[in-house]
KOLRO-880157 format. One record per residue: x, y, z of N, C-alpha, C in turn. Coordinates in steps of 0.2 Angstrom, whole numbers, plus 2048, in hexadecimal, padded with zeros to 3 digits. Layout:
N
XYZXYZXYZ
...
//
This chain:
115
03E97B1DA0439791DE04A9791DA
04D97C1DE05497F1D90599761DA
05C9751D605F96E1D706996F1D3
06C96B1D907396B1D50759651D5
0789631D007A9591CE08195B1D0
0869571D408C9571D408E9511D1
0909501CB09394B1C909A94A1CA
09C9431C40A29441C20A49411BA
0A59461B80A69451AF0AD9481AD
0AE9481A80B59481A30B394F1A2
0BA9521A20B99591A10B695A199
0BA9561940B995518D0B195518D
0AE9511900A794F1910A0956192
0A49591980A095E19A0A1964195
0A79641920A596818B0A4969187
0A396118309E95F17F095962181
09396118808D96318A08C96A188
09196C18B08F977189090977184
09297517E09497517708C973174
08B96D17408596B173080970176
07F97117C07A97517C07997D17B
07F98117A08198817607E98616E
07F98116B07E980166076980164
07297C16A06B97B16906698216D
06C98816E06998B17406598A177
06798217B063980182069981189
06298218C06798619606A97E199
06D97E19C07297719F0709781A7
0709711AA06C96F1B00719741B5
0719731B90759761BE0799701C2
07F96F1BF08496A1C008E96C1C2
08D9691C509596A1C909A9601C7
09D9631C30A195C1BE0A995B1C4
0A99561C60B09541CA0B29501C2
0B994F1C10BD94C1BD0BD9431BF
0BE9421C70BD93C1CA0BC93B1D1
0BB9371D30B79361DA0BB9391E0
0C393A1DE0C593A1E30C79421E5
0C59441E00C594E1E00BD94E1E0
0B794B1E10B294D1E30B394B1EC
0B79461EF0B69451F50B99491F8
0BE94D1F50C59521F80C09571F9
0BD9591F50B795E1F30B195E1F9
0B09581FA0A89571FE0AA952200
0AB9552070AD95120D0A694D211
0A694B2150A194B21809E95121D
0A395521F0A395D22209D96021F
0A396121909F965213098964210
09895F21009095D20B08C95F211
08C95D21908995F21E08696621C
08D96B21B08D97121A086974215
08997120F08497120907D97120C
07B96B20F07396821107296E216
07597221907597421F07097B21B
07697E21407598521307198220B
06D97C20A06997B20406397F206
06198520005898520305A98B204
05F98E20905F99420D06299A20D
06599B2050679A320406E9A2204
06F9A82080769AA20B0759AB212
07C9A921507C9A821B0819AC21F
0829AD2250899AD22608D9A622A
0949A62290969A022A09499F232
0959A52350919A123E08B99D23D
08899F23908099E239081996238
08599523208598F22F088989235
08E98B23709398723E08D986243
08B98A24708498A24707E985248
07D98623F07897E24007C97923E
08097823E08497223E08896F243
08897424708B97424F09597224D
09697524B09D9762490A197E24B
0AA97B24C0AD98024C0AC986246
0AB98F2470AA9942440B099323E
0B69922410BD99123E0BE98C238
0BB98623D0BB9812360B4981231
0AE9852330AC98622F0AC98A22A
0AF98E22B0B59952260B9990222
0BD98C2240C19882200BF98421A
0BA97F21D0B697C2180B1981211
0AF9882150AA98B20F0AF98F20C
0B499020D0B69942090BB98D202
0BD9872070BE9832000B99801FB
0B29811FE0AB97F1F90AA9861F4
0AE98B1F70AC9941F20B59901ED
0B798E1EF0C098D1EA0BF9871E6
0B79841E90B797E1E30AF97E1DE
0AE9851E10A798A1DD0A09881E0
0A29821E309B97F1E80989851EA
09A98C1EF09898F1F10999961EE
09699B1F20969A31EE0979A61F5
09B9AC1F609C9B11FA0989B71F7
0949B81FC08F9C11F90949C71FD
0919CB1F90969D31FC0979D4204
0919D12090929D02100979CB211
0999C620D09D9C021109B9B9211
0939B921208D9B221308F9AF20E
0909A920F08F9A320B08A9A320A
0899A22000839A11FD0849991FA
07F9961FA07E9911F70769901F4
0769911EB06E9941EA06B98E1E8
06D9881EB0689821E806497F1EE
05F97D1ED05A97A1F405A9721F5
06296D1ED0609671F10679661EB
0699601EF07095E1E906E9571E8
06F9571E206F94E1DF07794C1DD
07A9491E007E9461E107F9401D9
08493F1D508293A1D10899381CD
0899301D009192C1CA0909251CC
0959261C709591D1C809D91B1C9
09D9161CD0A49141CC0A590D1CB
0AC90E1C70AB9071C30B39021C5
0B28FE1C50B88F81C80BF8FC1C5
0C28F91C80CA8FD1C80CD8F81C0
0CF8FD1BD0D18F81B40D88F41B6
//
């Protein structure tokens, strides 16, 4: 089972990780790093994440397909997948379809008291 972690780390941070791991020629998990909670929310709406669970598991799609099973407008489902392809969440193939090539997302942060 293919798996992707959306976090949220310091850009500093996640470079340190490919650094480190370039170094020990080891492969790095399949992760999507937001900077802070509020460009991960901007990022994954509630639409969206719908979206995501909708096309996890399932290939490439076409965006009807997708609107579809989520019972959504064609148009605003074009809207939202193309900003998940502008925030790399997702992939366009040479037909069009929204690719999304992970079967399940783990979600994972912590939030800490306002300093």
């Amino acid at each position: 089972m293919k798996t992707v972690q959306l976090e949220i780390r310091r850009f500093d941070d996640v470079l340190s990780d490919v650094a480190a791991a370039l170094t020990k020629d080891e492969s790095l998990p399949s992760r999507i790093s937001f900077d802070n909670v509020q460009a991960l929310w901007k990022i994954l709406s509630p639409k969206k994440m719908e979206l995501l669970q909708a096309m996890a598991g399932q290939g490439c799609l076409p965006v009807r397909e997708i609107a579809r099973r989520v019972n959504r407008d064609v148009s605003a489902v074009h809207r939202d997948i193309k900003a998940l392809a502008d925030a790399g969440l997702v992939e366009r193939n040479s037909e069009r379809q929204a690719c999304f090539p992970y079967d399940e997302i783990h979600v994972d942060f912590i939030l800490h008291g306002a300093a």
